[in-house]
C-alpha positions as a printed Julia matrix, in Angstrom:
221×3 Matrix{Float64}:
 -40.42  -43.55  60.29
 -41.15  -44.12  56.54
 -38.36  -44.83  54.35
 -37.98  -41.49  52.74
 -37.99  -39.93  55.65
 -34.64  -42.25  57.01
 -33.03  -41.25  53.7
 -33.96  -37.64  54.65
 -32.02  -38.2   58.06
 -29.36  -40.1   57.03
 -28.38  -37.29  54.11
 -29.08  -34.47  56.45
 -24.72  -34.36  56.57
 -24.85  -33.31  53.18
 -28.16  -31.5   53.12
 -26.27  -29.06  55.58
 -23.11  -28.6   53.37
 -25.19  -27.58  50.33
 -26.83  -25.15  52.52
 -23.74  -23.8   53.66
 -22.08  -24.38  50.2
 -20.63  -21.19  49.19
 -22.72  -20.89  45.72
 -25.74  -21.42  47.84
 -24.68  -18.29  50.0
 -23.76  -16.76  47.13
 -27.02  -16.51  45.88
 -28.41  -14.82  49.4
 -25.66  -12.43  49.58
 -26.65  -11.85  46.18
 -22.65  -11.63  44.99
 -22.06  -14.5   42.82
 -19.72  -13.85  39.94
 -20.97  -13.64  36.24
 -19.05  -16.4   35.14
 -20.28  -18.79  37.78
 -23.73  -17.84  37.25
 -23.13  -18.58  33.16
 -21.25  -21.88  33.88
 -24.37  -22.58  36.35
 -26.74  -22.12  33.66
 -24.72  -23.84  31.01
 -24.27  -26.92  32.81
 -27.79  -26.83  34.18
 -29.75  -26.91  30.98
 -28.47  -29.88  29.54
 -28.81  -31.62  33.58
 -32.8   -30.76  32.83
 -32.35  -32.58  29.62
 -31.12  -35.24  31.05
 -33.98  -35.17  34.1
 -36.69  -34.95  31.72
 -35.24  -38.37  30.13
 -35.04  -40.16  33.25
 -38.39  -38.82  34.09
 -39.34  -40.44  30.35
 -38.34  -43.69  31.28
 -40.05  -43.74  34.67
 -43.13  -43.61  32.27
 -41.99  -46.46  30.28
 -41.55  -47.82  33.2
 -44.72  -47.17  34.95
 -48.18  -49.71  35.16
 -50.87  -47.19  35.77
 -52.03  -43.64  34.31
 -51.69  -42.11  38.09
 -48.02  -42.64  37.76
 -47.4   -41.64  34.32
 -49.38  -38.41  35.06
 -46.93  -37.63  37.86
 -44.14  -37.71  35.58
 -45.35  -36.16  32.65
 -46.29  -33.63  34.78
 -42.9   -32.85  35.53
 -41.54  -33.01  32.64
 -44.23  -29.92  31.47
 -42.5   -28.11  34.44
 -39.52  -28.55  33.18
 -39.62  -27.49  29.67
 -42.38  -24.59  30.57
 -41.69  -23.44  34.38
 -37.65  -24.03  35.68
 -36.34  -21.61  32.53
 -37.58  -18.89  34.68
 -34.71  -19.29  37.18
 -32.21  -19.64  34.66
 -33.44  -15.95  33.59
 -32.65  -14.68  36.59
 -29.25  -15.79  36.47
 -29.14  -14.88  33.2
 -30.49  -11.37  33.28
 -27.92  -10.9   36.63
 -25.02  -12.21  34.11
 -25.96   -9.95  31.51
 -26.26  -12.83  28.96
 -29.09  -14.0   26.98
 -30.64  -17.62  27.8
 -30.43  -18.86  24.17
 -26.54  -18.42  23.63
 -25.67  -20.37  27.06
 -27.51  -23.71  25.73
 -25.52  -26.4   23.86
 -22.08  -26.48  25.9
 -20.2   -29.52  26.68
 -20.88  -30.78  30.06
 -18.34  -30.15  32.95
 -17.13  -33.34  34.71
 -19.32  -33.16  37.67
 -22.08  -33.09  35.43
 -21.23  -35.3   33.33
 -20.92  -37.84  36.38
 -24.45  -36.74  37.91
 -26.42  -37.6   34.44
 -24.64  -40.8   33.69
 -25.43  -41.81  37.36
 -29.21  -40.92  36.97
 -29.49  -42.44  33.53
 -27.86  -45.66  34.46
 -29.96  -45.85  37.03
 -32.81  -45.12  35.27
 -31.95  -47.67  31.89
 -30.9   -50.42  34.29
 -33.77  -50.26  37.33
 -37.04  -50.0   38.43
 -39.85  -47.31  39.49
 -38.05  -47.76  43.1
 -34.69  -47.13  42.02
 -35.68  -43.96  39.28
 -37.82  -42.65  42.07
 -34.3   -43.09  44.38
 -32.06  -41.5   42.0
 -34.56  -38.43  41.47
 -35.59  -37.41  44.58
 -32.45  -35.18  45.97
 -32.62  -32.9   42.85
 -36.12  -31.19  43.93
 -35.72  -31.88  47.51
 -32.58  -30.37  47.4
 -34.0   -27.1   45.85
 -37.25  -26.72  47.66
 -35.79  -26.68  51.23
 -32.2   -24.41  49.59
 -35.16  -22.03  48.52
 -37.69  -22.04  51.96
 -34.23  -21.71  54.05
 -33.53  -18.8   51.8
 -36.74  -16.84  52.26
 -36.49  -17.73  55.55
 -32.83  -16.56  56.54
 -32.62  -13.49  53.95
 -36.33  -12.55  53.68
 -34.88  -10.92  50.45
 -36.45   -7.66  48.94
 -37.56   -7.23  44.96
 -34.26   -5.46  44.64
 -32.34   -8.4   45.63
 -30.51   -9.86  42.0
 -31.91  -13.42  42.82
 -35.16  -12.8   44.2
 -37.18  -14.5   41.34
 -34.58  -17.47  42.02
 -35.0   -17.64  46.14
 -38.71  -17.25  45.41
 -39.43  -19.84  42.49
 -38.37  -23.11  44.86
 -38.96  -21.49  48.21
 -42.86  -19.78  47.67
 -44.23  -22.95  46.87
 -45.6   -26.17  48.79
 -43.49  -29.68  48.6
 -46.0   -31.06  46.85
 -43.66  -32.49  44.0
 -41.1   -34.14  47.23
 -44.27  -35.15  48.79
 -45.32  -36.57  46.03
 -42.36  -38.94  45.02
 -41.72  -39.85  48.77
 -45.31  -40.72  49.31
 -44.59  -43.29  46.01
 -41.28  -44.62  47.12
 -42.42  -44.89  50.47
 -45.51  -47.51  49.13
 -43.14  -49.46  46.87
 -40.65  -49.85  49.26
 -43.17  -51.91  51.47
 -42.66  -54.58  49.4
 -38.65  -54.9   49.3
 -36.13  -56.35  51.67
 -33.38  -55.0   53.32
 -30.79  -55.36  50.38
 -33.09  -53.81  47.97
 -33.74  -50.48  50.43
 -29.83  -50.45  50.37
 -29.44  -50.38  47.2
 -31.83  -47.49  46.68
 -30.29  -45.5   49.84
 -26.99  -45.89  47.74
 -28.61  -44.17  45.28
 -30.36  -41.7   46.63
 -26.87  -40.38  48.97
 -24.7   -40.31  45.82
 -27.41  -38.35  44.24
 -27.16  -35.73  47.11
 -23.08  -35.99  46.6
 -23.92  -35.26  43.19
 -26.14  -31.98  44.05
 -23.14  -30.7   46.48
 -20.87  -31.64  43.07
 -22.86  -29.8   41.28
 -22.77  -26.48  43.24
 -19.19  -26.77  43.99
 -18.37  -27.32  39.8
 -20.7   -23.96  39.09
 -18.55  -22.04  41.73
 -15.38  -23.49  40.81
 -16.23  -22.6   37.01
 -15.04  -26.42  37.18
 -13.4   -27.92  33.45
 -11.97  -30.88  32.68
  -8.18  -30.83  33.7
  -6.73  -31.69  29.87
């Protein structure tokens, strides 16, 4: 078993529980309210800010032009491709993408970027790579389960959404894990710890995340 596949096993707990998370289901019943979709997209567009930085200093970070292309490559999807779901939720909301951009961050957002940065400022490749990973694994299997379990129709609200992550390959997972997995050859026990800590609170984090758009979550004062 390579080592991204025993962090895939050992955060299949809380793989489940964002499947089953009730913003999840909202989007393949189709019924989620506008203000959870707006706080979703709020919150979510300064997270891909964030992403794209971490994904900056993996360059910095990186020793060949293979690597660097695999992150620059991701942040071009980023700025140019993952708006399109954020339509969708927009266009269900009735609100316009521009005037949602900007906002303060809620507090389990706040927590997943300063997590990710820190990680990404203070480690390696390894340990960006770690920190990383659950975001687009997260979303590629929420979306394949989707098609899969709904099979929704054009008229369903979040079709676009369901059918951005789920229609295509895991080549972007694959990808990363196929990286981590070679570095990790070279680390000891205490090091692959280190990164499975990582990689689990980043998975927390997702779940966080889901459960803060659904609870239109604010900070308490």
């Amino acid at each position: 078993m390579s080592f991204s596949q025993e962090l895939r096993k050992e955060a299949e707990p809380i793989f489940q529980a964002i499947m089953e998370h009730p913003f999840v289901q909202g989007i393949a019943k189709g019924d989620l309210q506008k203000e959870q979709l707006i706080h979703y997209v709020k919150q979510d567009f300064e997270y891909l800010n964030a992403f794209m930085k971490v994904y900056g200093l993996a360059i910095a970070k990186c020793d060949t032009r293979e690597d660097m292309a695999i992150f620059n490559e991701q942040i071009s999807f980023v700025l140019h491709s993952e708006v399109h779901p954020h339509n969708n939720f927009c266009e269900v909301a009735g609100v316009s993408y521009e005037e949602l951009q900007g906002y303060p961050l809620a507090p389990s957002a706040h927590h997943y970027i300063r997590h990710m940065l820190t990680v990404a400022y203070q480690g390696d490749l390894a340990d960006i790579l770690a920190v990383l990973l659950p975001c687009p694994w997260t979303y590629i299997e929420i979306g394949k389960k989707l098609i899969e379990e709904v099979q929704p129709e054009r008229t369903h609200p979040f079709y676009d959404w369901i059918h951005f992550y789920g229609d295509g390959p895991m080549t972007v997972t694959a990808t990363l894990c196929e990286r981590l997995d070679e570095l990790a050859l070279s680390l000891n026990e205490e090091r692959k710890v280190k990164l499975k800590e990582y990689f689990l609170l980043s998975c927390q984090l997702e779940y966080k995340f889901w459960d803060m758009a659904f609870q239109v979550e604010k900070w308490p004062v």
